[in-house]
C-alpha positions as CSV (number, residue, x, y, z in Angstrom):
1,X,-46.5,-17.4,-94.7
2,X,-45.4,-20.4,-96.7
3,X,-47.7,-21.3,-99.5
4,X,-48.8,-24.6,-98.1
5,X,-49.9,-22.9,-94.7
6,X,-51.8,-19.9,-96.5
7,X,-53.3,-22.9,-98.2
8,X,-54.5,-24.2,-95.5
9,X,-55.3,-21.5,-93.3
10,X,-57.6,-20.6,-96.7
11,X,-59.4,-24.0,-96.1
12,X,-59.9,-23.2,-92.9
13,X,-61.3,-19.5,-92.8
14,X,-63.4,-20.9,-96.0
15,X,-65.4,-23.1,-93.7
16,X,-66.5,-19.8,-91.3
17,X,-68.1,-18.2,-94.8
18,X,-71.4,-18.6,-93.9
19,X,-71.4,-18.7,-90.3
20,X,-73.6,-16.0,-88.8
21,X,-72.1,-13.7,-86.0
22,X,-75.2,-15.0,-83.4
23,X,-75.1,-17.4,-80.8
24,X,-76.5,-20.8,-81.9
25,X,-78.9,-21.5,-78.9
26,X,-80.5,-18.0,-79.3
27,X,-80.8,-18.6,-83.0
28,X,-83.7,-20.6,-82.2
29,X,-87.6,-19.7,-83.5
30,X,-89.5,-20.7,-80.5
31,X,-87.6,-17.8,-78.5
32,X,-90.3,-16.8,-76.4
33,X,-91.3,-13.2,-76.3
34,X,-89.9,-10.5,-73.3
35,X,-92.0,-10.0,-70.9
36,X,-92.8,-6.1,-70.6
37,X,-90.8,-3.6,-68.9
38,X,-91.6,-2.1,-65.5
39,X,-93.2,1.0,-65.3
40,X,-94.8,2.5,-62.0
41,X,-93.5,1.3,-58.8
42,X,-93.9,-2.4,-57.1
43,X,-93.2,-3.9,-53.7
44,X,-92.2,-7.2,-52.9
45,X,-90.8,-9.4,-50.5
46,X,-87.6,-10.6,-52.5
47,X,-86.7,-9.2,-55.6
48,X,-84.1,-10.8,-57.9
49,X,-81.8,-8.5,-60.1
50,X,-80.5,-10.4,-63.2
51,X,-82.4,-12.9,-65.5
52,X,-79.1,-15.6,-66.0
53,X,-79.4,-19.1,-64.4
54,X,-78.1,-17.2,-61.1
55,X,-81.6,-15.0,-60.8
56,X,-84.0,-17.6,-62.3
57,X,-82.8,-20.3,-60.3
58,X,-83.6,-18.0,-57.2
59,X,-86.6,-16.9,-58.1
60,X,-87.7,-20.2,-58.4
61,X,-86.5,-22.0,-55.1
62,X,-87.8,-19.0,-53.6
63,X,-91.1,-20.1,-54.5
64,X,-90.4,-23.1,-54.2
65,X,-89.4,-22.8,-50.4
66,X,-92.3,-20.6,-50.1
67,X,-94.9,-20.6,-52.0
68,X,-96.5,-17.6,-50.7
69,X,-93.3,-15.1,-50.7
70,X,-93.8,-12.5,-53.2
71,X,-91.3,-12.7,-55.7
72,X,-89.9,-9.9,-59.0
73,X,-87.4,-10.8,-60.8
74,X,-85.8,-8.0,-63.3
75,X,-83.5,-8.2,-66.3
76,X,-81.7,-5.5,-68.4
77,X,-82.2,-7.0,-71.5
78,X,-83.9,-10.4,-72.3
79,X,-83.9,-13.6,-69.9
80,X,-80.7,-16.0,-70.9
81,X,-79.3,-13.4,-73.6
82,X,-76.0,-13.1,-71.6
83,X,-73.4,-15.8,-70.4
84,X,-77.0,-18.5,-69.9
85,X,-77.3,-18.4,-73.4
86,X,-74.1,-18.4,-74.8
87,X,-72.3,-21.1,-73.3
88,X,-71.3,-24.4,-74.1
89,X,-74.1,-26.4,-72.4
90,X,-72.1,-28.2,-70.2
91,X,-73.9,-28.5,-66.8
92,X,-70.8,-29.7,-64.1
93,X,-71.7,-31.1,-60.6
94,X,-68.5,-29.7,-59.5
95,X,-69.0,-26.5,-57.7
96,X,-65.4,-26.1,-57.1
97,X,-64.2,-25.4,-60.8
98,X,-63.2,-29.2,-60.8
99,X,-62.0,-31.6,-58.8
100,X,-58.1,-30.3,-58.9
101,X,-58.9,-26.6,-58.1
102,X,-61.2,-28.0,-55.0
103,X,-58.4,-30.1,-53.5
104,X,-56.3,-27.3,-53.7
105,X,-58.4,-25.1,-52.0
106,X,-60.4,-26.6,-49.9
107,X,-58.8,-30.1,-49.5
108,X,-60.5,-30.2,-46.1
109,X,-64.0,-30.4,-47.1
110,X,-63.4,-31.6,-50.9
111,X,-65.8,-34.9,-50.1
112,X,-68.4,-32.6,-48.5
113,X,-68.3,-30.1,-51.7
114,X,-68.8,-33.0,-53.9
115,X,-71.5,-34.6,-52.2
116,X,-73.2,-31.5,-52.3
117,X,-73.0,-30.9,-55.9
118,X,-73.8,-34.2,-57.0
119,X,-76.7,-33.4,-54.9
120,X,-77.2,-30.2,-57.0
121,X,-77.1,-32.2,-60.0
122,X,-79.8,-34.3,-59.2
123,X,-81.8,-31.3,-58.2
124,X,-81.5,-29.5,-61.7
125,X,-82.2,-33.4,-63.3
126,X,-85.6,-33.5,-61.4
127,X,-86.5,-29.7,-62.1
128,X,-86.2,-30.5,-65.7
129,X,-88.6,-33.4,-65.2
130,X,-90.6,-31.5,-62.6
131,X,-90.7,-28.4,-64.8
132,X,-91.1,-30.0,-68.0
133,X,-88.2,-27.9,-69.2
134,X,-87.6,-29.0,-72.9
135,X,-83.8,-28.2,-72.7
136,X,-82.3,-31.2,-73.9
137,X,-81.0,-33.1,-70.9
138,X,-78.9,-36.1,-71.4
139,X,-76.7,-37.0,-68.7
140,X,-73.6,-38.3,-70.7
141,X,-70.3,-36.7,-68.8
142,X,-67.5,-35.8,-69.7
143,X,-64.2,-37.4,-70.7
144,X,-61.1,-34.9,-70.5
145,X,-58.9,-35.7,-73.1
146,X,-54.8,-35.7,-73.3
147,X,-53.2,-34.9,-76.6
148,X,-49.6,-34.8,-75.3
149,X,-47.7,-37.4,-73.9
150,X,-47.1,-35.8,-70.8
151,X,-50.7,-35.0,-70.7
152,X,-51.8,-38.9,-70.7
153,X,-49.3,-39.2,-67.8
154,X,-50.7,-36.8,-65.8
155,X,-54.1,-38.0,-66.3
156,X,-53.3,-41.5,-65.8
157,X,-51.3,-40.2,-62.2
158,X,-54.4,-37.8,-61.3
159,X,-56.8,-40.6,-61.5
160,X,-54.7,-42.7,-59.3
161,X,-54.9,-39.8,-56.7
162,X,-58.4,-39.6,-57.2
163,X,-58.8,-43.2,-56.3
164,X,-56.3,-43.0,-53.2
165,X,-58.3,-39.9,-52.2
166,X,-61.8,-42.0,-52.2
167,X,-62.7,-39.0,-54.9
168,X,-62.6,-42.0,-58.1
169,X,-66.1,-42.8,-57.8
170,X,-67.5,-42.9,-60.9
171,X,-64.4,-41.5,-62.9
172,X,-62.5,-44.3,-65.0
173,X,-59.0,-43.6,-67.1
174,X,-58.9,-44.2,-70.8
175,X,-56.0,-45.5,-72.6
176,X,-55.6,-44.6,-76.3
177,X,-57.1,-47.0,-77.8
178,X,-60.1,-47.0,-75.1
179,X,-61.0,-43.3,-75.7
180,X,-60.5,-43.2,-79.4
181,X,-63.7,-45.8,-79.5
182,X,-65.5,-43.4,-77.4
183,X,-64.8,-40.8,-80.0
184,X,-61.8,-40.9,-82.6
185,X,-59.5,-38.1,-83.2
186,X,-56.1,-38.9,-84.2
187,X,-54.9,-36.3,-81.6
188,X,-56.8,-38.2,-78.3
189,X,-54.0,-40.2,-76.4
190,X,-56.1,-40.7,-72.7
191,X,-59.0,-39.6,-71.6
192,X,-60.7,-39.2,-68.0
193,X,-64.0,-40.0,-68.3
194,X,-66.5,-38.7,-65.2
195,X,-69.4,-41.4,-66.5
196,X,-72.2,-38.9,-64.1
197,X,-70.9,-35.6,-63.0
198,X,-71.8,-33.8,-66.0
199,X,-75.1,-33.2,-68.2
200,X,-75.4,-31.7,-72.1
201,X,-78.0,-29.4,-72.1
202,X,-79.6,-26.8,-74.8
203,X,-78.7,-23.2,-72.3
204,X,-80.5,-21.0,-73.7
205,X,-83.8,-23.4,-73.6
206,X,-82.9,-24.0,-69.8
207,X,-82.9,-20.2,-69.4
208,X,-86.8,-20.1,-71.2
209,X,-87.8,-23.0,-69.3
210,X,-86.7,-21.9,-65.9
211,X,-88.7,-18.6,-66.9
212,X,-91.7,-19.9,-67.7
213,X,-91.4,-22.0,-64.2
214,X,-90.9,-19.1,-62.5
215,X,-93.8,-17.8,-63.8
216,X,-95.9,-20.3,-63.2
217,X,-95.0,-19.9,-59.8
218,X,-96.6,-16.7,-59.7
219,X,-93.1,-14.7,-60.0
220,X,-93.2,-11.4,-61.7
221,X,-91.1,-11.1,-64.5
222,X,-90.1,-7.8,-65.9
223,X,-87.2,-7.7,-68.9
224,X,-85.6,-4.7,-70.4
225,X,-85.4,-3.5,-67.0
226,X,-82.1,-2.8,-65.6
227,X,-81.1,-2.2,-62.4
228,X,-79.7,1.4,-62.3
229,X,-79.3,1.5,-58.3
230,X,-79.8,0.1,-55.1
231,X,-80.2,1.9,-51.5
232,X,-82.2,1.6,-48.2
233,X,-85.6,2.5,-48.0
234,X,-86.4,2.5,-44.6
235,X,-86.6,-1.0,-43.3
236,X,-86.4,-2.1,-47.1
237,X,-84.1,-1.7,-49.9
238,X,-85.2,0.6,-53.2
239,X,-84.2,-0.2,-56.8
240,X,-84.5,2.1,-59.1
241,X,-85.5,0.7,-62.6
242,X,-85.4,3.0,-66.0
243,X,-88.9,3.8,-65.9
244,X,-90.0,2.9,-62.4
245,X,-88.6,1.6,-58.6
246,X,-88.9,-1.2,-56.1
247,X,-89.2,-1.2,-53.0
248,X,-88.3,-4.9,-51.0
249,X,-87.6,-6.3,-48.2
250,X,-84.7,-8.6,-49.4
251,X,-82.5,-8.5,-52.5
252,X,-80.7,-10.7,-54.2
253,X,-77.9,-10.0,-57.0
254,X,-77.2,-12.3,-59.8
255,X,-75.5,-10.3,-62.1
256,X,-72.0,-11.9,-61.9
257,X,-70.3,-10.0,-65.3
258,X,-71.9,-6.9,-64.8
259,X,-71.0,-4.6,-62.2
260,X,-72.5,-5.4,-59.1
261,X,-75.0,-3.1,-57.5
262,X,-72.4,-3.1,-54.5
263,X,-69.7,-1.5,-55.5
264,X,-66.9,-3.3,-53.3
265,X,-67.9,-6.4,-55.0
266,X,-66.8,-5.5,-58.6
267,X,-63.1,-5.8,-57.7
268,X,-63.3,-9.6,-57.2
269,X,-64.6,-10.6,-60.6
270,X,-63.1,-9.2,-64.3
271,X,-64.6,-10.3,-67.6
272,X,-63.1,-12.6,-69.6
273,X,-64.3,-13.3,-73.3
274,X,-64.4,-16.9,-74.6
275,X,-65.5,-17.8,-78.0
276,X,-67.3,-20.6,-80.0
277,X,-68.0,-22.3,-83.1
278,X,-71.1,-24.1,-84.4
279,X,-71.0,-26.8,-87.3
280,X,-73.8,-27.6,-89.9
281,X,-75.6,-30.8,-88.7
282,X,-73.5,-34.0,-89.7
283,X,-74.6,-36.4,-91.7
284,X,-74.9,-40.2,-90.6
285,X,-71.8,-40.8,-92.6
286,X,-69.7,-37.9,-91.0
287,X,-70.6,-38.8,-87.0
288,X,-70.1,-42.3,-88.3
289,X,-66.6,-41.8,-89.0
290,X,-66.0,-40.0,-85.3
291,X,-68.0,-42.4,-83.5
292,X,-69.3,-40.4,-80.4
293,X,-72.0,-42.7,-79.8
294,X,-72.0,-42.1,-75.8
295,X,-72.4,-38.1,-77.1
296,X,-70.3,-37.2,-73.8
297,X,-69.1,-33.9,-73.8
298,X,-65.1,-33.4,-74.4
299,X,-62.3,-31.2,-72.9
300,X,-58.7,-31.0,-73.6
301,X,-55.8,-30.7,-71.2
302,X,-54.3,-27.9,-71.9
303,X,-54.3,-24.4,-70.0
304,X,-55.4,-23.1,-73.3
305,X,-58.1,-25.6,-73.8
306,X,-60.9,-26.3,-75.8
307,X,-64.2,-27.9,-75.1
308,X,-66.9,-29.7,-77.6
309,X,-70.1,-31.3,-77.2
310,X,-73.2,-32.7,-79.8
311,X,-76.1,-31.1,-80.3
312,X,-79.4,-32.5,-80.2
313,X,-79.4,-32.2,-83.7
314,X,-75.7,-33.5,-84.3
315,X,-74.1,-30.7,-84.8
316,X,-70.3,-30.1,-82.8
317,X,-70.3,-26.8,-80.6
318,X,-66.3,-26.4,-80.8
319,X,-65.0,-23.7,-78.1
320,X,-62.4,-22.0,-76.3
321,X,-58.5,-21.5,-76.2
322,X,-58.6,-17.9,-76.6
323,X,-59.9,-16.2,-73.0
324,X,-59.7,-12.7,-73.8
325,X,-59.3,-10.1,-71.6
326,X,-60.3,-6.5,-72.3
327,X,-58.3,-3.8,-71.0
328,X,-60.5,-1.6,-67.8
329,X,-62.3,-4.9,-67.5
330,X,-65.2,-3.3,-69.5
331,X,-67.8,-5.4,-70.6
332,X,-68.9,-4.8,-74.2
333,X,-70.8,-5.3,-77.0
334,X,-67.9,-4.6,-79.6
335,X,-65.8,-7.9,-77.7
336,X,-68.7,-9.9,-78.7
337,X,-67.0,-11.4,-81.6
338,X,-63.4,-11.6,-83.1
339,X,-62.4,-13.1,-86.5
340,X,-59.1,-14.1,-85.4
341,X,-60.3,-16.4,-82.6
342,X,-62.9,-18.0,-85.0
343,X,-60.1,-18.8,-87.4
344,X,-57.6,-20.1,-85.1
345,X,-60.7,-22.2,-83.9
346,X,-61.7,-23.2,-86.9
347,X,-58.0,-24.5,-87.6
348,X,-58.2,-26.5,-84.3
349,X,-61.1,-28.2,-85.5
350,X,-59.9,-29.8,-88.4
351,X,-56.4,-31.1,-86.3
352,X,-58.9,-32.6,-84.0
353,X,-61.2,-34.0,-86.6
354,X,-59.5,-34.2,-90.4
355,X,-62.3,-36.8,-91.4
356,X,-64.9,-34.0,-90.9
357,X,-62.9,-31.8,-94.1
358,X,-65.4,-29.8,-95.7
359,X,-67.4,-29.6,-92.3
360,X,-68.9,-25.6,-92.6
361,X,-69.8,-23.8,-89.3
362,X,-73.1,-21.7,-89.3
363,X,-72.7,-19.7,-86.1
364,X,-70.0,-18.2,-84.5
365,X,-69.7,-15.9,-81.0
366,X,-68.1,-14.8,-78.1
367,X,-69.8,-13.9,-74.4
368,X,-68.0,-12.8,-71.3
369,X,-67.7,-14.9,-68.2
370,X,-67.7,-13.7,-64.5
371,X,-63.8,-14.5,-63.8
372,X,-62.7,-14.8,-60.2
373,X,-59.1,-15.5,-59.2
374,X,-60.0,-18.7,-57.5
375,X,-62.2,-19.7,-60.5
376,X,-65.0,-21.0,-58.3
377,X,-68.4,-18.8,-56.9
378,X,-67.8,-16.3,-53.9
379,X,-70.6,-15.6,-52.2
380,X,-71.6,-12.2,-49.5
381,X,-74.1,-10.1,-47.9
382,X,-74.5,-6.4,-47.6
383,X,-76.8,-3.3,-46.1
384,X,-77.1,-5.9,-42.4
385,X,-78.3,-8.8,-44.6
386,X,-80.8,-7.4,-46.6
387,X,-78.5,-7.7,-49.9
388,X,-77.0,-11.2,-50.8
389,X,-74.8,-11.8,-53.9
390,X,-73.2,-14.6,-55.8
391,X,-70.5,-14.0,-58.3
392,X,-67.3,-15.8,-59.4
393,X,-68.5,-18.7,-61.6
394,X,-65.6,-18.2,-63.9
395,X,-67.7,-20.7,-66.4
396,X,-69.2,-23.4,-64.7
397,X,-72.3,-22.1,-63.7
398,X,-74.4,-23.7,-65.3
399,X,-75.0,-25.9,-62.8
400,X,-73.2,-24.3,-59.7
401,X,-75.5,-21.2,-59.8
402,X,-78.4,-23.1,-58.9
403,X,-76.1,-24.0,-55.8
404,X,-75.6,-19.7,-55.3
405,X,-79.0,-19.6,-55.5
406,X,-79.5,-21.9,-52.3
407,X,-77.3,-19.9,-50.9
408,X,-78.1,-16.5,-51.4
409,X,-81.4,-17.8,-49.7
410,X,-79.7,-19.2,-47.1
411,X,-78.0,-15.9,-46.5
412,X,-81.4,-13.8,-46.4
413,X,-82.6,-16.1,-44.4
414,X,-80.3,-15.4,-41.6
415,X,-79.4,-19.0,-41.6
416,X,-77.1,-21.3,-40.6
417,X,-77.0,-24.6,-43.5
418,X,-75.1,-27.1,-44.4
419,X,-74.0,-24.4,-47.2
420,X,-73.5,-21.5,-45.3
421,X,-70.6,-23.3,-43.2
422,X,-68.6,-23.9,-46.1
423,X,-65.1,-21.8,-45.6
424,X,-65.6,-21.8,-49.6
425,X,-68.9,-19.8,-48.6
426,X,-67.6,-18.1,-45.3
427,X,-64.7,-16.3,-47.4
428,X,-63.6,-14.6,-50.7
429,X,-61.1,-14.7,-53.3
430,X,-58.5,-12.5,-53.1
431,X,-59.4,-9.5,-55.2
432,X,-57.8,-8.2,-58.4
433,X,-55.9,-5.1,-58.3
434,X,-56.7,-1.6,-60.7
435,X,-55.1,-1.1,-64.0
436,X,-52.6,-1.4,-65.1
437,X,-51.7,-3.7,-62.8
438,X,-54.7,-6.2,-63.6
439,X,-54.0,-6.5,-67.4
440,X,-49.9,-6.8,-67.1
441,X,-50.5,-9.8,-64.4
442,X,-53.2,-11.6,-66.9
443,X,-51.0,-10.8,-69.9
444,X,-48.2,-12.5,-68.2
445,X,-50.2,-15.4,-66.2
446,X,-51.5,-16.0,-70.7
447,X,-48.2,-15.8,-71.9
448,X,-46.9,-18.3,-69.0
449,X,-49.8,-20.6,-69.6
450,X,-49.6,-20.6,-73.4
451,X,-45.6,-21.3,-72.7
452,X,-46.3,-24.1,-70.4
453,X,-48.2,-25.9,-72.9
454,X,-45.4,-25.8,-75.1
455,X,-43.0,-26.8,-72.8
456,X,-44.8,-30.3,-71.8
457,X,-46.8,-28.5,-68.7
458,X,-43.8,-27.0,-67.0
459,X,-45.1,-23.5,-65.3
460,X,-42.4,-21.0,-65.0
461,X,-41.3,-18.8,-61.9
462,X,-44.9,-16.4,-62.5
463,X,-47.5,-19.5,-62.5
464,X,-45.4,-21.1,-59.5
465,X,-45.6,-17.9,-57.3
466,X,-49.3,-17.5,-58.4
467,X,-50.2,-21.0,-57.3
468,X,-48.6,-20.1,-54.0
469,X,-50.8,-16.8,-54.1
470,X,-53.9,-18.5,-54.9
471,X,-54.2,-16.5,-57.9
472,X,-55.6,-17.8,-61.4
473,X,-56.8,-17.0,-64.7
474,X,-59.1,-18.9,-66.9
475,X,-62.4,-19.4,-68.5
């Protein structure tokens, strides 16, 4: 390495020193404490297995559709301690992994999608007031940013389809100098800005809030209480817990990474690990000198992207790129963190943002997200429609799983909605195959992706025949 790089790349890694290997949001002292762990056996109408936005969400319509339905809800380990609390706080009305990946799906009902999860927007927006949940909601959007020429282009020709589409609603293009006033990097050339589909939100304190809704609501809580396995029980269905079992009449699964309870699910979702950065809180002088006033949050363009957001506190949550997967598809602690990632980030940071030199990041982490090869929520129902499950977020559920939660619902319920017609509901992604064959096609569709980028967003022969497939990687 030449002596001006290793220079740099010193800088760099110097800023990570005293960043602690914990996610920021769960870093927080008014944690609230676990609820106990089940012991003994309970009954109840609907129990919930999984204490993410997916089971709390619910949980809590549940109640909320009837108040007198008798309600559990169990987690493994702590409420929001997984993907809920480890994210990037970015809560999308899109339920279709964006607007690009709905059209090419499901062009067909694309308007009906998005009028349903603008709908689910609102929703979360009056829980929070409804709720009280102290997450910090602000309602800023999101402005996807080019830093290539080519990317500008695209942007610039995707937001005139938009707009021939009837999909522009809300959405305006930024030139250069229009989205370096919204926030200045030397590296922003256009920007998309969607002025309402997309909240900033604290995740970890939506997870804690939604809890303590829940129960409120008179749901049963019990954490460190993992769901070991599910079979009938007569007319019911029995979960068997470490120290106890449940007997209910309905269950529903919202445990997306980890593998599903029924088995011929867990081929249509692998984990993939996606890291972050936290910075010290700026000063008035340092968020000065970015701007960011309308404190939207910010992606780039690229396959290998990166997204980055304020804090309620001013500080810049700086993720992504790297979406790592693990070979077997194994879900573990170990993949929690990796140095590498953190200094490539970290390096990233400062091309974006060279006014911010000297900038120190205090937390740093990784978290695995439920990947599906469409990229957007599958949904299903098992033992004659006692079992529903919703998996597939593939990192926008945030919002979306309170959308699987209506659904899963809906699917207990036996009935026919607005959302159970959706062919995005009505069928599944295509599933991925067994090792090896699942890590050579993701190491290739990186590769490809990572070469595309470099090559001003031309996809080679293996991303062309995957888009043909409808086959996908991402995070």
């Amino acid at each position: 390495m030449a002596p001006s790089a290793m220079s740099r790349t010193q800088k760099w890694t110097a800023s990570l020193s005293e960043a602690q290997p914990v996610p920021y949001w769960l870093d927080d002292p008014g944690k609230p404490r676990p609820e106990p762990a089940l012991t003994g056996t309970e009954t109840c109408d609907l129990l919930v297995v999984g204490g993410g936005y997916s089971g709390l969400w619910t949980a809590l319509i549940a109640k909320e559709r009837d108040p007198g339905r008798d309600v559990v809800l169990v987690e493994g380990h702590e409420v929001g301690w997984a993907a809920s609390g480890r994210n990037g706080g970015f809560c999308a009305a899109s339920l279709t992994h964006g607007l690009s990946n709905g059209l090419t799906r499901w062009p067909d009902e694309i308007h009906r999608l998005e009028e349903l999860g603008a709908r689910n927007l609102d929703e979360i927006e009056k829980a929070v007031a409804r709720y009280s949940l102290d997450c910090e909601f602000e309602r800023t959007g999101e402005i996807d940013v080019a830093t290539e020429p080519y990317q500008a282009e695209e942007l610039r020709a995707w937001h005139r389809e938009l707009g021939d589409k009837g999909l522009a609603d809300g959405i305006e293009f930024l030139d250069a100098d229009a989205v370096r006033e919204q926030v200045d990097s030397p590296t922003f050339r256009a920007g998309l800005w969607d002025r309402r589909g997309v909240a900033m939100l604290h995740p970890a304190k939506l997870a804690w809030g939604l809890k303590r809704a829940c129960l409120g609501l008179g749901v049963r809580v019990y954490e460190h209480t993992p769901a070991l396995t599910l079979r009938p029980y007569g007319a019911q269905m029995a979960v068997r817990t470490p120290y106890g079992a449940i007997r209910a009449r309905h269950v529903a699964l919202g445990t997306n990474v980890f593998p599903n309870l029924v088995r011929r699910v867990r081929a249509y979702t692998v984990p993939v690990y996606d890291y972050a950065l936290m910075t010290e809180p700026l000063t008035p002088g340092q968020l000065a000198s970015i701007g960011w006033r309308g404190r939207q949050g910010l992606g780039d363009s690229a396959n290998q992207f990166h997204y980055f957001r304020l804090t309620a506190d001013n500080r810049i949550l700086w993720g992504g790129y790297d979406a790592v997967y693990p070979y077997g598809g194994r879900v573990r602690a170990e993949y929690d963190h990796r140095p590498q990632t953190y200094a490539k980030l970290a390096g990233h940071f400062f091309t974006c943002f060279p006014q911010l030199a000297g900038v120190r990041f205090t937390h740093a982490w990784g978290g695995a997200i439920d990947t599906c090869s469409r990229f957007s929520a599958f949904f299903g129902t098992a033992y004659q429609g006692k079992v529903a499950y919703a998996a597939g977020f593939t990192g926008l559920g945030v919002g979306a799983t309170r959308f699987g939660a209506d659904v899963m619902l809906d699917l207990l319920a036996g009935e026919r909605t607005e959302r159970t017609a959706l062919e995005m509901v009505r069928k599944k992604p295509v599933p991925f195959p067994p090792e090896p064959f699942a890590w050579t096609g993701i190491a290739l569709t990186k590769w490809s992706l990572a070469r595309a980028d470099s090559h001003a967003g031309r996809r080679n022969v293996w991303l062309r025949a995957m888009d043909r497939l409808g086959l996908g990687f991402d995070s």
